[in-house]
C-alpha positions in Angstrom: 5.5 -21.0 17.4 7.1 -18.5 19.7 5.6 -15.5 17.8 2.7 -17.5 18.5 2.7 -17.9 22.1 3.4 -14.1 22.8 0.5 -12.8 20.4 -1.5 -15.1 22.9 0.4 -13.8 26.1 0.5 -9.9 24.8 -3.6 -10.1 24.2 -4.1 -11.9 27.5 -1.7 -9.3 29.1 -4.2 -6.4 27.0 -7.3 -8.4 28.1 -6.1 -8.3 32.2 -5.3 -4.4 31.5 -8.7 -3.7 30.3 -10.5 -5.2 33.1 -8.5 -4.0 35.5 -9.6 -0.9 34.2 -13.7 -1.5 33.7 -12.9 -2.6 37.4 -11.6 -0.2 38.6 -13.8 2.3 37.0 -16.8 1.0 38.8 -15.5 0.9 42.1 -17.9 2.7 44.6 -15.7 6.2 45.2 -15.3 6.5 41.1 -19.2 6.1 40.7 -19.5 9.4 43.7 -16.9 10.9 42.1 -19.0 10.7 38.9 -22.3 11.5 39.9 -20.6 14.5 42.2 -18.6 16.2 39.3 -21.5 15.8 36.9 -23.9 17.7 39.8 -21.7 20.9 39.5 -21.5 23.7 37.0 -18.1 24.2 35.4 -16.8 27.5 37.5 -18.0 25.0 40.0 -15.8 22.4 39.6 -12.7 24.4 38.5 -9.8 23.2 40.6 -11.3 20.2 41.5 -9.8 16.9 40.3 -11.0 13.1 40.3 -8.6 10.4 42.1 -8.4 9.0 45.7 -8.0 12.0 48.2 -5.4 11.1 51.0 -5.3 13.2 54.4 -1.4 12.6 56.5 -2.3 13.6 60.0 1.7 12.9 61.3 1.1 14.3 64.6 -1.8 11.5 65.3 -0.6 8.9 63.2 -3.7 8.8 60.8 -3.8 8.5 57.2 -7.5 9.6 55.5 -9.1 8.9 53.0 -13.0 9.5 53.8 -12.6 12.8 51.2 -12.6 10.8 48.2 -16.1 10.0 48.6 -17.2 12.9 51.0 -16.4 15.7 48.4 -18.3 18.6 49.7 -17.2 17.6 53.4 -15.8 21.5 53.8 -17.7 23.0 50.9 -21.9 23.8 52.3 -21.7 25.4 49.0 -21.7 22.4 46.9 -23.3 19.8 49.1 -26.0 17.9 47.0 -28.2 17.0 50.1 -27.4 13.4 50.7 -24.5 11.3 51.7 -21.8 11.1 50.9 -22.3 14.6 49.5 -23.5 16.7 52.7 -21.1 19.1 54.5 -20.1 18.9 57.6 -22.8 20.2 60.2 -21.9 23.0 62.2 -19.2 25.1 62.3 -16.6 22.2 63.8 -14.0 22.5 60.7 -13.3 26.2 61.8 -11.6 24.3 64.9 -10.7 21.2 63.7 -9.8 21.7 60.0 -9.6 18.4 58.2 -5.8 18.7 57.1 -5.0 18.9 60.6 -7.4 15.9 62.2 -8.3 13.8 59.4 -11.4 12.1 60.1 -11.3 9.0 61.7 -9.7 10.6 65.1 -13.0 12.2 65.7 -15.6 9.6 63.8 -13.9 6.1 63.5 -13.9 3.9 61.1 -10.9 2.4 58.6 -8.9 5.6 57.1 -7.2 3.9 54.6 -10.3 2.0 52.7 -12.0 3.1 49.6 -14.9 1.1 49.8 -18.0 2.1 52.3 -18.4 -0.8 54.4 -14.8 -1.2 55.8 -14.4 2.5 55.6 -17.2 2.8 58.4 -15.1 -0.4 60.0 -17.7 -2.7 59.6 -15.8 -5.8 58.7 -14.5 -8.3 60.6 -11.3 -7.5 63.4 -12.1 -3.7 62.7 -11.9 -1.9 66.4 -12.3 1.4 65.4 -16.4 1.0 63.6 -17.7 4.5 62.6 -19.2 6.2 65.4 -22.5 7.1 64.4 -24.6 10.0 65.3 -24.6 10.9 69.0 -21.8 8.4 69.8 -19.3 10.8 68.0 -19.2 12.9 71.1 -17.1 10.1 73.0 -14.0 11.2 70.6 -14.0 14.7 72.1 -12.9 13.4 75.5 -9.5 12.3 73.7 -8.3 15.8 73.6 -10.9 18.0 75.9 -10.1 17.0 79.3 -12.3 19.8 80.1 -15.6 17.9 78.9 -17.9 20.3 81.4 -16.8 23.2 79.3 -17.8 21.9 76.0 -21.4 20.5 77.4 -23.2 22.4 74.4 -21.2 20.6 72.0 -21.3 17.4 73.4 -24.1 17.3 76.2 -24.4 13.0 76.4 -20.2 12.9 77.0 -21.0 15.7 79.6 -24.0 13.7 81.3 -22.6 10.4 81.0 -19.9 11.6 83.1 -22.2 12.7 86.0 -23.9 9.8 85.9 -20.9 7.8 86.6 -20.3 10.0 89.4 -23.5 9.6 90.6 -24.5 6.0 90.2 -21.4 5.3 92.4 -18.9 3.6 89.8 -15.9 5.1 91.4 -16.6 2.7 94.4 -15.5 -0.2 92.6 -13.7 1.2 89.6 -11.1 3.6 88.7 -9.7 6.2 86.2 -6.1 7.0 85.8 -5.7 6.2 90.0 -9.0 8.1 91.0 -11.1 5.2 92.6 -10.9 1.6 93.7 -9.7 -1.7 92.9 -12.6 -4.0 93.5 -12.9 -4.3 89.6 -11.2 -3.4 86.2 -9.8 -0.2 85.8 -11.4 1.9 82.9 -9.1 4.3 82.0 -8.8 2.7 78.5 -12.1 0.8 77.7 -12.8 2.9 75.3 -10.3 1.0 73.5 -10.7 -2.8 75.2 -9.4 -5.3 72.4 -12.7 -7.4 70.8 -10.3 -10.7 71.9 -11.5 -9.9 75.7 -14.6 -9.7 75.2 -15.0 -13.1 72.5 -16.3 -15.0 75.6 -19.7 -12.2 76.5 -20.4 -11.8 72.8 -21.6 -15.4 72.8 -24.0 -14.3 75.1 -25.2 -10.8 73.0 -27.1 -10.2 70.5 -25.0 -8.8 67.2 -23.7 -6.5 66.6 -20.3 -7.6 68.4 -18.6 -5.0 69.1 -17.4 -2.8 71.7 -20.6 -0.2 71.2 -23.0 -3.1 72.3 -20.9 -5.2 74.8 -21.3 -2.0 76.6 -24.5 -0.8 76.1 -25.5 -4.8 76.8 -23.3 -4.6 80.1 -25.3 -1.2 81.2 -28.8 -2.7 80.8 -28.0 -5.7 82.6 -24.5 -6.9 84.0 -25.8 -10.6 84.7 -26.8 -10.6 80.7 -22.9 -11.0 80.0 -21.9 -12.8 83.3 -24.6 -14.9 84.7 -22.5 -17.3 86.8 -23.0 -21.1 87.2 -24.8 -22.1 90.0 -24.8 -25.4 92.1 -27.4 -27.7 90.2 -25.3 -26.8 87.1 -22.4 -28.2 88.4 -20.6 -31.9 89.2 -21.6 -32.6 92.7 -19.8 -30.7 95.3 -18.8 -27.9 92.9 -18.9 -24.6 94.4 -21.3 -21.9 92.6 -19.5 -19.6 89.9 -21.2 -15.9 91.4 -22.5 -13.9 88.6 -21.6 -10.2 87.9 -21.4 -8.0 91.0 -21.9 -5.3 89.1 -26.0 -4.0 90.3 -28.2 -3.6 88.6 -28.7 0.2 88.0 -32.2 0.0 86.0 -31.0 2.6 83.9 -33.3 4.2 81.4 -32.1 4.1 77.4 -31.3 7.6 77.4 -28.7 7.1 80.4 -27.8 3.7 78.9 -26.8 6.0 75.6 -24.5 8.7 77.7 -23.0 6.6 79.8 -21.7 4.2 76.7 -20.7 7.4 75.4 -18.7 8.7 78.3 -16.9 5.4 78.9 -16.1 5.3 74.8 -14.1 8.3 75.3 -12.0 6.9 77.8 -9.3 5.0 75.5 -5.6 5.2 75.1 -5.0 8.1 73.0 -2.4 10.0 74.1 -2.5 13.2 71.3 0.0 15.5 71.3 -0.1 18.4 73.7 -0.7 21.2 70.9 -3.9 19.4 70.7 -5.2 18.7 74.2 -7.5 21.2 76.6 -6.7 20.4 79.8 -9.3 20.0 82.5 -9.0 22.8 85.4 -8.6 22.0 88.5 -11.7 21.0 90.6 -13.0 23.7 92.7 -12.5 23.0 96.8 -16.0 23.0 98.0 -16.5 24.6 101.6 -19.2 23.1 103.9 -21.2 24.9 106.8 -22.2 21.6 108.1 -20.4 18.3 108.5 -23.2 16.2 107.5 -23.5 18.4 104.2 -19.3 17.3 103.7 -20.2 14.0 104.8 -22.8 13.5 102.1 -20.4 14.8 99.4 -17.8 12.4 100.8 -20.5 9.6 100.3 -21.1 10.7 96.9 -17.3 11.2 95.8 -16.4 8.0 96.8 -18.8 5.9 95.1 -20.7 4.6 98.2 -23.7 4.4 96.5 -22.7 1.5 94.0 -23.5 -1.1 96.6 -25.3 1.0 99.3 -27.8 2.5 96.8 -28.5 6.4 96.7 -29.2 7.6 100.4 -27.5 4.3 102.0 -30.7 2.7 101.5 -29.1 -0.8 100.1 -30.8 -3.2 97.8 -27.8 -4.0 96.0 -27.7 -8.0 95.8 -24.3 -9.4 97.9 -22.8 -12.6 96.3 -20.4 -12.9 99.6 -22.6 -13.3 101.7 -24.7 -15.7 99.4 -27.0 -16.4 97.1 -29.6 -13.8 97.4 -28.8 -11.8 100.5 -28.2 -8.2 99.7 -25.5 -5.3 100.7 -27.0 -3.5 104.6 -28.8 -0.3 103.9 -26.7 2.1 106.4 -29.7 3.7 107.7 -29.5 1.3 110.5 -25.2 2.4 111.3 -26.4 4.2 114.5 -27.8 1.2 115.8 -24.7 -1.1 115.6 -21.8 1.7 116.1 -23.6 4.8 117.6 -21.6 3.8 120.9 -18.6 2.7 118.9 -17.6 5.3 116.4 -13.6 4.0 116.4 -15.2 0.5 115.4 -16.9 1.9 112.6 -14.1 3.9 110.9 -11.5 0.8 111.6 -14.0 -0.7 109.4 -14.2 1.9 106.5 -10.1 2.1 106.8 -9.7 -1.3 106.5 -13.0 -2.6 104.7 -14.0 -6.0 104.8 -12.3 -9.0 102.4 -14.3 -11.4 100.2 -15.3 -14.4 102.1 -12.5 -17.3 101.3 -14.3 -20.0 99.1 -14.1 -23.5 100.4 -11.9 -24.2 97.1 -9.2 -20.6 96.7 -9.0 -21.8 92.9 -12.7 -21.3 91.8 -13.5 -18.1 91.0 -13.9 -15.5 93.6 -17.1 -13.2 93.9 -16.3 -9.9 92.6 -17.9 -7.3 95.7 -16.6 -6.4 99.0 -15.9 -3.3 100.5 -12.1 -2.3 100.0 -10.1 -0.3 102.2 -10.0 3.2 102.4 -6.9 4.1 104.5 -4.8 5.4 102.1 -7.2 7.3 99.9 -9.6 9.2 102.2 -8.3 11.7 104.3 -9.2 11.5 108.3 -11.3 14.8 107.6 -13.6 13.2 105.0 -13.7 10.5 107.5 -14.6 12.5 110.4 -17.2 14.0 108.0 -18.1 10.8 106.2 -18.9 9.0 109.4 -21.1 11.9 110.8 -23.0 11.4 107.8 -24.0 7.8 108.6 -24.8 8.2 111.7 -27.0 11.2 110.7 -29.0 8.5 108.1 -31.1 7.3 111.1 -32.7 11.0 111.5 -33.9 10.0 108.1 -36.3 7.9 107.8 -38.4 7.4 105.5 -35.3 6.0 103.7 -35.6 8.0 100.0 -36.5 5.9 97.1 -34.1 3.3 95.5 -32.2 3.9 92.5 -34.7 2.4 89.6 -34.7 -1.2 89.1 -33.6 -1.9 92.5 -35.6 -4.0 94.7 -37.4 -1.1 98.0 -36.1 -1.7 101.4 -37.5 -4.1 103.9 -39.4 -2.1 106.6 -37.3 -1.0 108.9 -38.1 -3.1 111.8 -37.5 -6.4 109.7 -34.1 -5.0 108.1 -32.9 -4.4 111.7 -34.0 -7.7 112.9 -32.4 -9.5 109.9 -29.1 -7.7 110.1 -29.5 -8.2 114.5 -29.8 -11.9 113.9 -27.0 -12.5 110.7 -23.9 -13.2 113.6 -23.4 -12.4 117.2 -20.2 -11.1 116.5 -19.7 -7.1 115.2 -22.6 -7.1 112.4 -21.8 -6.7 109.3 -23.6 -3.0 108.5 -21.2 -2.2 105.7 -20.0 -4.7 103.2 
């Protein structure tokens, strides 16, 4: 009986063993190995062995295995022409040779995995998905803090940073203590946890991850936080405000840079031996104020709420439902006689107004206060500027997607009749 029961057990035990092995023989990396090794010509393949390949970046904590499939990744003289058998493109390896980066640092995905779909990270609580195409360039910003002197290598990381510049985010948002406080700080978005943003993907379209909740957020802020207003609500509830964020009526192509910029900006901290610092930016000189005004303006992100030129536009949820943040063409009018008043006002902006109920949610936009991060200088400069937006008129287009200015006359007499105490020009 017992010799019995382990003849059964010893050719179950050989059974298991061989199907382990007819497993493990089809798994996808053995099948490319297969069809890769057969490809070549034997002085071809001479050194070249089968097995999982395994890449131990110490210095960046990454272990790789993407070269078990991707056999020709540093050898354009074997590559068959399709993935996963295509060399790299360009000439990137001569800098950043595999056995010192690995893969996933620059190009995502799940190191460790040997099958394709959760090596690319597509698989459920996966952060890191495989940065595809053009979206590859937001890695370079982990280690060239210089990204203006690698535009031709990565033009979209380069642009998506002027655009932020431009469109004004730093007036509400900062980076590593450059900017303001009126919202999150984005030093590390690039690497946000999926658990903050479980409540806006119920209101995207899949895929959920970090790649789409941002390009989503960039198309339209509202999309993701719409707010809850009055008749949606238990009698006497105050209104949840939507996003504050404008609406920048940004085209696809500036929709695709900008995701890429802010995707670079995670928390990797790589070592020094592999970082290019950024130099230090150059001190501009002005011949006229107004010029150093206007680059004030721009530095400072004025134009997130004011719009490009001060022309306004951008909708106000303190002030209520629907009115909109003053264009500052009209600054002359109110403080032309009262230039003190006007820079008290920048110094110490201008608080959200206190809901009836402090526990409901507060509406995100107001202007903060500037005291302790423009100098009086830029001030001096920044205030010359406003004044000199009056001179102006026609007020220069809006940004896109922004509702035009009222006529002038009806803006004025709007803004005149809001309160008979100061006006409020700048929110």
């Amino acid at each position: 009986m017992k010799r019995l029961v382990f003849l059964v057990l010893s050719a179950l035990l050989t059974l298991l063993f061989l199907i382990a092995v007819g497993l493990d023989q089809h798994r996808e990396w053995n099948r490319y190995q297969r069809t890769f090794f057969k490809s070549l010509e034997q002085h071809e393949r001479r050194g070249m062995t089968g097995g999982i390949k395994q890449v131990i970046v110490s210095n960046l904590g990454r272990v790789d295995r993407c070269t078990t499939c991707h056999l020709a990744i540093d050898k354009p003289q074997l590559e068959l022409g399709q993935e996963p058998f295509r060399s790299h493109p360009g000439d990137y390896l001569k800098w950043h040779p595999v056995e010192q980066f690995g893969c996933t640092v620059c190009h995502g995905g799940q190191g460790l995995a040997t099958e394709v779909k959760a090596a690319h990270g597509d698989v459920p609580h996966w952060e890191e998905p495989l940065l595809r195409g053009r979206l590859v360039q937001a890695s370079c910003a982990q280690c060239h803090h210089n990204v203006q002197e690698i535009t031709p290598q990565a033009p979209l990381l380069a642009k998506g940073r002027a655009l932020f510049k431009a469109k004004g985010c730093y007036g509400c948002h900062a980076i590593k203590d450059f900017g303001q406080s009126v919202s999150v700080d984005l030093a590390e978005v690039g690497s946000k946890s999926y658990l903050l943003m479980e409540a806006d993907f119920e209101m995207m379209d899949p895929p959920h991850d970090r790649i789409r909740w941002l390009m989503t957020k960039l198309r339209n802020p509202r999309r993701l936080n719409p707010g809850v207003t009055p008749e949606h609500l238990p009698p006497g509830e105050e209104e949840v405000f939507p996003s504050a964020m404008p609406h920048f009526g940004l085209s696809e192509p500036e929709v695709e840079a900008l995701t890429i910029y802010l995707l670079g900006l995670t928390a990797s901290d790589p070592p020094a031996s592999y970082v290019t610092p950024a130099k230090p930016e150059p001190t501009l000189g002005f011949n006229e104020v107004v010029t150093h005004g206007k680059a004030v303006f721009e530095k400072y992100g004025c134009a997130a709420c004011h719009g490009i030129g001060g022309v306004g536009g951008r909708k106000n949820w303190n002030g209520g439902l629907g009115e909109e943040v003053p264009s500052l063409l009209y600054v002359k009018a109110y403080y032309g006689n009262d230039v003190e008043s006007l820079k008290n006002l920048i110094r110490n902006g201008r608080q959200p107004v206190p809901r009836a109920d402090p526990h409901r949610p507060q509406p995100g936009l107001y202007m903060p206060a500037w005291k302790d991060r423009i100098s009086e200088e830029d001030l001096d400069a920044l205030v010359a500027y406003l004044l000199s937006l009056a001179d102006r008129l026609p007020a220069p287009a809006p940004a896109p997607g922004e509702p035009p200015p009222a006529e002038p006359t009806a803006r004025l007499r709007r803004n005149r009749s809001a309160s008979a105490a100061p006006p409020r020009a700048i929110n």
